[in-house]
N, C-alpha and C positions, 0 to 999 in steps of 0.2 A: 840199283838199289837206292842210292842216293833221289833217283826220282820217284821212288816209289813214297821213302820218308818225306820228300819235299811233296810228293801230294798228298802224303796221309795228314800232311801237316795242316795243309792249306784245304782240305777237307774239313778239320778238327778248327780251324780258325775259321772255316767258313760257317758251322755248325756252331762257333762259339758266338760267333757276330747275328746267326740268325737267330737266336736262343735270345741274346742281348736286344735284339731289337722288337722279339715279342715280349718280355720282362719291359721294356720299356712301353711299348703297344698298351700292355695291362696296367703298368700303372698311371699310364696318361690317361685310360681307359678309366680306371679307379680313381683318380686324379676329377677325371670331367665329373663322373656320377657322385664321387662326394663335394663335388661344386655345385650340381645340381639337387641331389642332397639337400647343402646349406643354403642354395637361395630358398627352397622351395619352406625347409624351415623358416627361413627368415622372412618367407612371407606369410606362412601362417603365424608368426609372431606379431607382427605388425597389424594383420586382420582381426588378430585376439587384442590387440591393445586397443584397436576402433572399436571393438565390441564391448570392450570393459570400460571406454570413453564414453559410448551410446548408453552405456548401464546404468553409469554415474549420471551423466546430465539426465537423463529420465526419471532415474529415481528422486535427483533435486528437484526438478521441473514438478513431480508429485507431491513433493512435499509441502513446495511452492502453493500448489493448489489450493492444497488443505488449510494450508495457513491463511489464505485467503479467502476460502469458505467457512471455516471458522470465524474469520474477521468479523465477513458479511453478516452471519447469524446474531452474532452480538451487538452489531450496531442496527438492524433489522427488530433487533426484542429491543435495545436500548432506545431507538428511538419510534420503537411503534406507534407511540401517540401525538406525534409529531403534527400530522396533516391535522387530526380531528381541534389539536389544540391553535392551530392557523386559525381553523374556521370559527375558532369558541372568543379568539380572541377580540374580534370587532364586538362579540357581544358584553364583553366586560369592558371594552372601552364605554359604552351605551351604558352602561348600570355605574358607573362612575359618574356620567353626565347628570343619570337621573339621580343619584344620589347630593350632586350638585344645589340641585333646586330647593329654594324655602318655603317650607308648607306651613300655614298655619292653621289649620281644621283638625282635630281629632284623627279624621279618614284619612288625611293625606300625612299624617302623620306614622300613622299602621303601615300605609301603604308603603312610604318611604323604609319603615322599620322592615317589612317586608324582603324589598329591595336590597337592602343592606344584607340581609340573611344568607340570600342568595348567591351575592357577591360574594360574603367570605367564604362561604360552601365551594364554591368556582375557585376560588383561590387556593383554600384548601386541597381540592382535588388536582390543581395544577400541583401544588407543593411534594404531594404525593407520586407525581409523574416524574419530578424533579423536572419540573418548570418554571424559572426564578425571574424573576422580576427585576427589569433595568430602567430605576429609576437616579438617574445621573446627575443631579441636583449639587453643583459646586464640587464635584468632580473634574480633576482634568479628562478634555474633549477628546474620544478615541474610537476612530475610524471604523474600527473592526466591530463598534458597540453603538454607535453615534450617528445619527445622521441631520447634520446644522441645516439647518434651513435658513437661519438668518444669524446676522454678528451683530453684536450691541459694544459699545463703549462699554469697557470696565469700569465700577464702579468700586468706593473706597475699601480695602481690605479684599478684592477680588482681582484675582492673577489674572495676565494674558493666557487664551486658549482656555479657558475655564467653560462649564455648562453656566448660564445664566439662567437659561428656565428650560421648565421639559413641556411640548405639547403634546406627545401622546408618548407613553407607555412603552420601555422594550420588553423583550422577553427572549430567554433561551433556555432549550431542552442539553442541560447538561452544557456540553460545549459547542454547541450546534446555534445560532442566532437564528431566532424566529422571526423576530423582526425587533431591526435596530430603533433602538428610542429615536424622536422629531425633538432635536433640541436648537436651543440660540446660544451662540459662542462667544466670549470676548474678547475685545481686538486686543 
């Protein structure tokens, strides 16, 4: 009898131990799948954060755009008349000369009055464009507006780096230089 209990025993432990070791089976088993589970989450987290990264810089990157195609558009109408006023400028240098010269006949008087007409008409239409005139005349001398062709001794009541005379005309379209004034500088 005693061996009967002592193997019902060790039946009932052996059934205990194989019970335990599937309860264990399962939850290693449960154990791995909710490990693989959370990586599996955690890498669709991580691929949703590169996604929402790639959104953001895209969406800046377009806005970027815009703000630089807008830029272009306003500086494109702001300075449309740019080139045409390059090419108009040697001609108002030329009607300045001609208006230089002394007439003395009736004819060459009209004509000159003429001349004159013309130029302030040209000027006027520059002014309209907002095309300003750089004339640097006892000005101090600067780089961005100025371009010296020659240095003279100062003379009394005139500063070093000063404009001493202009020989031709600047001009600029707003903040854009068309072309820097030919001036002489003092030493």
């Amino acid at each position: 009898m005693e061996d009967k209990e002592e193997q019902q025993m060790q039946e009932e432990a052996s059934e205990t131990s194989q019970e335990d070791s599937n309860h264990d089976e399962k939850t290693i088993k449960s154990d791995s799948s909710e490990e693989t589970e959370q990586s599996q989450l955690t890498k669709v987290h991580q691929e949703l954060d590169e996604m929402t990264d790639r959104y953001l810089r895209l969406q800046a990157e377009l806005a970027n755009i815009r703000r630089r195609n807008e830029r272009e558009r306003q500086d494109l109408s702001r300075y449309s008349s740019q080139s045409l006023a390059q090419e108009l400028i040697p001609v108002l240098d030329n009607l300045e000369r001609a208006l230089t010269i002394e007439v003395d006949t009736e004819a060459g008087k009209n004509l000159k009055k003429g001349i004159e007409m013309v130029y302030n008409n040209s000027l006027q239409a520059f002014e309209k464009e907002g095309i300003e005139i750089i004339d640097p005349l006892g000005e101090p001398f600067d780089p961005n507006y100025h371009e010296a062709y020659t240095q003279v001794p100062a003379n009394e009541g005139q500063e070093s780096n000063e404009v001493s005379q202009v020989f031709e005309k600047g001009y600029k379209l707003h903040d854009r230089v068309l072309r820097a004034a030919k001036v002489s500088v003092t030493l």
